[in-house]
C-alpha positions, 0 to 999 in steps of 0.5 A: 059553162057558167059559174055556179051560184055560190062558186068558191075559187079556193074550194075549187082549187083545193079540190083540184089540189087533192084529186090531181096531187100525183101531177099537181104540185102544191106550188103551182099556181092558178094563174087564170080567173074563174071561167077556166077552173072547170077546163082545168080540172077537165084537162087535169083529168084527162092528163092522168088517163093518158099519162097513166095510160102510158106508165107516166103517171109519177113522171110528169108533173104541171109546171104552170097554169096560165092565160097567152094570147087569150088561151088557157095554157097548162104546162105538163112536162117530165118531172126530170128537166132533161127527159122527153115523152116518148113520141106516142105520149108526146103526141096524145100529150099535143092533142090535150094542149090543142083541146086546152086551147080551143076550149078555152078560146070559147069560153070567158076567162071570168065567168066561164059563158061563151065567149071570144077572144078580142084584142084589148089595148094589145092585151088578149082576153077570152071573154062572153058580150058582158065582160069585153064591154066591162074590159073595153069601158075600163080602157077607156076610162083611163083603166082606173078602178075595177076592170070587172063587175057584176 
């Protein structure tokens, strides 16, 4: 889903701060460009309906949000580093981390149209036509200056 006119990251991400506050620490952060903040707050949402679902709710906590591989990762573990999710949590849990990933390999990671991941200069990246031939001009040009524009 592309960007809305007007789109502010930091608005957005208070937002996301404030609605999703019982997981979300104020010290994370949105280590992704903007085409992934709605998969965040998707994802963000459906973690608390299943962690709530399960009594899990105070319990997790996210530890990280950031691209592998050209993927969205969003890390949600026990809040107590050596608890584990009981195997029905664990398993609804994996299901959201897959959902994540393959949502994300579908949509740019800079401005949220469809898009695929592509290899780089040995960097991964999710991105729609405009941005790949943005990033793959930027290569070869000796990646001086800004890598995106509109």
């Amino acid at each position: 889903m592309p960007l809305p006119d007007g789109f502010d990251r930091e608005t957005f991400i208070a937002r996301l701060r404030s609605e999703h506050a019982r997981i979300l620490p104020p010290t994370v952060e949105f280590a992704v460009e903007n085409g992934w903040l709605q998969l965040i707050a998707d994802r963000l949402r459906d973690a608390e309906t299943i962690l709530e679902k399960h009594g899990w709710i105070y319990h997790a906590v996210v530890r990280q949000i950031k691209e592998k591989f050209g993927e969205l990762r969003v890390y949600i573990r026990p809040r107590v580093e050596d608890e584990s999710y009981p195997d029905e949590l664990a398993q609804e849990m994996e299901g959201l981390r897959r959902v994540t990933a393959d949502s994300s390999a579908h949509t740019c990671e800079i401005c949220g149209d469809d898009a695929e991941i592509g290899n780089f200069g040995g960097y991964y990246q999710c991105l729609c036509p405009k941005h790949s031939e943005q990033r793959a001009a930027w290569i070869a040009g000796g990646r001086k200056g800004d890598v995106f524009h509109d």
